[in-house]
C-alpha positions as CSV (number, residue, x, y, z in Angstrom):
1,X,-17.6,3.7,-5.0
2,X,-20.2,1.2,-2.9
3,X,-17.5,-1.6,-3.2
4,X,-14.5,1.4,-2.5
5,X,-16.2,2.0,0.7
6,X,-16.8,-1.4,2.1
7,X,-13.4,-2.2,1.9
8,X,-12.0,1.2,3.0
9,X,-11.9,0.3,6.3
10,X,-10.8,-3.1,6.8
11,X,-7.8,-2.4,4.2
12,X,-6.7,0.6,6.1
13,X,-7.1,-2.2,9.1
14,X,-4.9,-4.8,7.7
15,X,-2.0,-2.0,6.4
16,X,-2.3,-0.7,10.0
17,X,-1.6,-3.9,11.4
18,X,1.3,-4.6,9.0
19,X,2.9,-1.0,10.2
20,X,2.4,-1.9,13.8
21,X,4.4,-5.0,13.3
22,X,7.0,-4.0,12.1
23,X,10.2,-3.3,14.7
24,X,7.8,-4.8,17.7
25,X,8.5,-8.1,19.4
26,X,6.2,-10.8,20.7
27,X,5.5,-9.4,24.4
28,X,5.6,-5.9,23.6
29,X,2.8,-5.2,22.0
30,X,2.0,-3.3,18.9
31,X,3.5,-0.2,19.8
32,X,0.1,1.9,18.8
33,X,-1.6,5.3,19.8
34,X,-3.9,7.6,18.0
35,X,-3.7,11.0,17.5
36,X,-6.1,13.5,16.2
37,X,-7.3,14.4,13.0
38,X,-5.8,16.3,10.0
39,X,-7.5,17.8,7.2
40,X,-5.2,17.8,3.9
41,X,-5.4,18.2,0.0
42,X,-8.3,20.5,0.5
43,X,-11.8,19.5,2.2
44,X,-10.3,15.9,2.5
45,X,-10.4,14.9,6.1
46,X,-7.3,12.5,6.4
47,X,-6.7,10.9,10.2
48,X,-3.1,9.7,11.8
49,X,-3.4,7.2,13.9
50,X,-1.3,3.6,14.1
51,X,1.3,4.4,14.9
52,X,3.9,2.3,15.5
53,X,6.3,3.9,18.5
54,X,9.4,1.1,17.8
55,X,9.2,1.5,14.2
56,X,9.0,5.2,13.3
57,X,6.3,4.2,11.3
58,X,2.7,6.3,10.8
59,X,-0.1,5.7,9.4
60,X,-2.3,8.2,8.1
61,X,-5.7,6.7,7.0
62,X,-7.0,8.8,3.7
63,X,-10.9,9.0,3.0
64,X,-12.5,7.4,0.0
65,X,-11.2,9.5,-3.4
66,X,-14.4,12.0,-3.8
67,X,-17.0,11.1,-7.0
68,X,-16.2,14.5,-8.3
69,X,-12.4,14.3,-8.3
70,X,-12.2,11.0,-9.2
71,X,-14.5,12.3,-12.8
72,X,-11.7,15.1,-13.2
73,X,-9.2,12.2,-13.2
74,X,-10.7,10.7,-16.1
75,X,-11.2,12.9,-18.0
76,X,-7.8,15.0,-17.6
77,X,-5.6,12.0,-17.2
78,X,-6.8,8.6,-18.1
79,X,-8.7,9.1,-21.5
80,X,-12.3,8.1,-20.1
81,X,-10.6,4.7,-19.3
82,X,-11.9,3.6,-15.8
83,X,-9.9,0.6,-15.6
84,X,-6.9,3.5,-15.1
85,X,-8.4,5.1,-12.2
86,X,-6.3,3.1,-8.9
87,X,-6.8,5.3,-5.9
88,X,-10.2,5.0,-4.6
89,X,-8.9,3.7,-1.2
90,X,-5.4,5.2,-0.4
91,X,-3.6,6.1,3.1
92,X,-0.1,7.2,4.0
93,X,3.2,5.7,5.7
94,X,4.9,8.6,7.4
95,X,8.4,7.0,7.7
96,X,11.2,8.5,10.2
97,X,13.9,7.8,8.1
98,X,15.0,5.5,4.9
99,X,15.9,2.5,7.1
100,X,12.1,3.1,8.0
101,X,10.9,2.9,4.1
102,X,13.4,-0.1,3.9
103,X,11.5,-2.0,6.4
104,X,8.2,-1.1,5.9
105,X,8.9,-2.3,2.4
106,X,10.5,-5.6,3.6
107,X,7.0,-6.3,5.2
108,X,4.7,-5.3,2.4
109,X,6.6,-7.5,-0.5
110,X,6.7,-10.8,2.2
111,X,2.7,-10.2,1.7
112,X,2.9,-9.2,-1.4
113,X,3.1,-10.9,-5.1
114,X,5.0,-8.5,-7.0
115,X,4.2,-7.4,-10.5
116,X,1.7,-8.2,-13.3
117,X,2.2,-12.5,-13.3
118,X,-0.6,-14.5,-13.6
119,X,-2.2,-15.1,-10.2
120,X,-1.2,-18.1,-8.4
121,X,2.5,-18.2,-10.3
122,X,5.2,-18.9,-8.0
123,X,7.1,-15.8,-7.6
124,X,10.3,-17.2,-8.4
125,X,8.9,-18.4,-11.7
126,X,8.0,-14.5,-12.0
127,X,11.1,-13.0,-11.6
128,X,11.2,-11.2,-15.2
129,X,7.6,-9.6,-14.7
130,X,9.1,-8.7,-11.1
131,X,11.8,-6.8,-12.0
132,X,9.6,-4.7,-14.9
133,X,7.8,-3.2,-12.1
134,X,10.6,-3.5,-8.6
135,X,12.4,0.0,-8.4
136,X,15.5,0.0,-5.8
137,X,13.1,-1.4,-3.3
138,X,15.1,-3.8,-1.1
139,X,16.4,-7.2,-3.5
140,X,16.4,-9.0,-0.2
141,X,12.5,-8.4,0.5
142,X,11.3,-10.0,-2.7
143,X,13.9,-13.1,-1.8
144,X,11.2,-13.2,1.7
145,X,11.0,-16.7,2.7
146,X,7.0,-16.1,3.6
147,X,4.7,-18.6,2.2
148,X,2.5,-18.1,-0.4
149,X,-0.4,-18.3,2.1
150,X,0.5,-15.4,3.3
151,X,0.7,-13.3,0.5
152,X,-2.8,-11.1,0.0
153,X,-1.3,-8.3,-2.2
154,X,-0.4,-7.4,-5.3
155,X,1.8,-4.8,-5.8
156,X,1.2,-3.3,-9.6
157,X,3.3,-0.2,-9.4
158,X,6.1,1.6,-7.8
159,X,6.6,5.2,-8.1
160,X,10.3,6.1,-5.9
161,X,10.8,9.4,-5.7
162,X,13.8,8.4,-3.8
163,X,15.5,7.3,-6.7
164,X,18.5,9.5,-7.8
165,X,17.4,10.1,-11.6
166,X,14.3,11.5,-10.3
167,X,13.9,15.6,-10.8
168,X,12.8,16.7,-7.0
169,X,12.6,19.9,-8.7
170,X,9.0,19.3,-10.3
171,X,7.9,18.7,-6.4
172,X,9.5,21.2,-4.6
173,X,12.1,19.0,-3.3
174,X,9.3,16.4,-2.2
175,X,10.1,13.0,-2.3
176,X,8.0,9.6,-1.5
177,X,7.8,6.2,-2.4
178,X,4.2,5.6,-4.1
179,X,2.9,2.3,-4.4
180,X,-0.5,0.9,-6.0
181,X,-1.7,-2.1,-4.8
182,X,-4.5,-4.5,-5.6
183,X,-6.5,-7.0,-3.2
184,X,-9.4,-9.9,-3.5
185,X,-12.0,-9.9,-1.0
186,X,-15.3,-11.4,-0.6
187,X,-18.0,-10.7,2.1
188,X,-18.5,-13.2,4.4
189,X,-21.1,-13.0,7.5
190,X,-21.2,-9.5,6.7
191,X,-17.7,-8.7,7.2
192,X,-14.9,-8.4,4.8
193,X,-12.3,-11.4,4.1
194,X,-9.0,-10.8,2.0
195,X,-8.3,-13.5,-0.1
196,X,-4.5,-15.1,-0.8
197,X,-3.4,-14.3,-4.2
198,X,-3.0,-17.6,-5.4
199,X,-7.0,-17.7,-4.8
200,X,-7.9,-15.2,-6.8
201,X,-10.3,-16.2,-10.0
């Protein structure tokens, strides 16, 4: 939870700046304004702000997952297992549309390494692990051109809600696109520094 909180805030950071990227041109800016708070799932106080005006893209920063909830996980779901537990920092994308989820997921997967491969492989030696974990995700995005430098994610899981085989009928007719995703980071003059993949020990 000490190592959740450190790098709550400058991961939120660098997802925000992703969002506000996306559908913004050099010159115009990043397209951002805050708005107030929001309290969801309970006591949880959960903020939108970044939002990105040409995207139709929001993002709503989550708190830390709380000790006590994060125990009832554990114990209900995961067998005791801590190495299952995956959401201690999370936030939200509100989207406008599915054109919206397309793109937002276009940007993600040019930073991202995609799937369970051994860090540092290539990703088009990867391709097999890719596709275990890819849903219906935009083919084209994982085909990015971006260079490996620029890749500081990986993404471990998809969850698309948006697929058609899924039963909206267990959520009320929700549906979302859920990803998990892992990053490296060291502390450096006090401040938090992402790591490339391929750098990863």
């Amino acid at each position: 939870f000490d190592e959740a909180a450190m790098v709550n805030e400058p991961f939120l950071d660098l997802i925000a700046s992703l969002v506000a990227g996306i559908g913004n041109t050099p010159g115009h800016g990043g397209g951002r304004r805050r708005r107030r708070s929001v309290t969801r799932a309970g006591s949880e106080e959960w903020s939108t702000a970044d939002t990105s005006a040409k995207a139709g893209l929001a993002l709503v920063r989550g708190p830390i997952k709380r000790p006590a909830r994060a125990l009832q996980k554990l114990v209900r779901l995961y067998g005791r297992d801590v190495a299952m537990l995956t959401d201690l920092v999370r936030c939200t994308v509100v989207a406008e549309d599915l054109e919206k989820v397309e793109a937002l997921m276009t940007t993600l997967e040019a930073r991202s390494v995609v799937g369970l491969a051994e860090v540092g492989r290539r990703e088009e030696e990867g391709d097999e692990d890719d596709a275990m974990l890819r849903s219906d995700a935009s083919d084209d995005a994982r085909r990015s051109d971006a260079s490996e430098d620029a890749r500081i994610l990986r993404i471990t899981a998809i969850h698309n809600r948006f697929d058609g085989s899924y039963d909206d009928t267990t959520s009320a007719g929700y549906r979302d696109l859920s990803l998990s995703v892992e990053v490296g980071w060291v502390m450096r003059d006090g401040l938090v520094s992402f790591e490339r993949v391929r750098d990863w020990e």
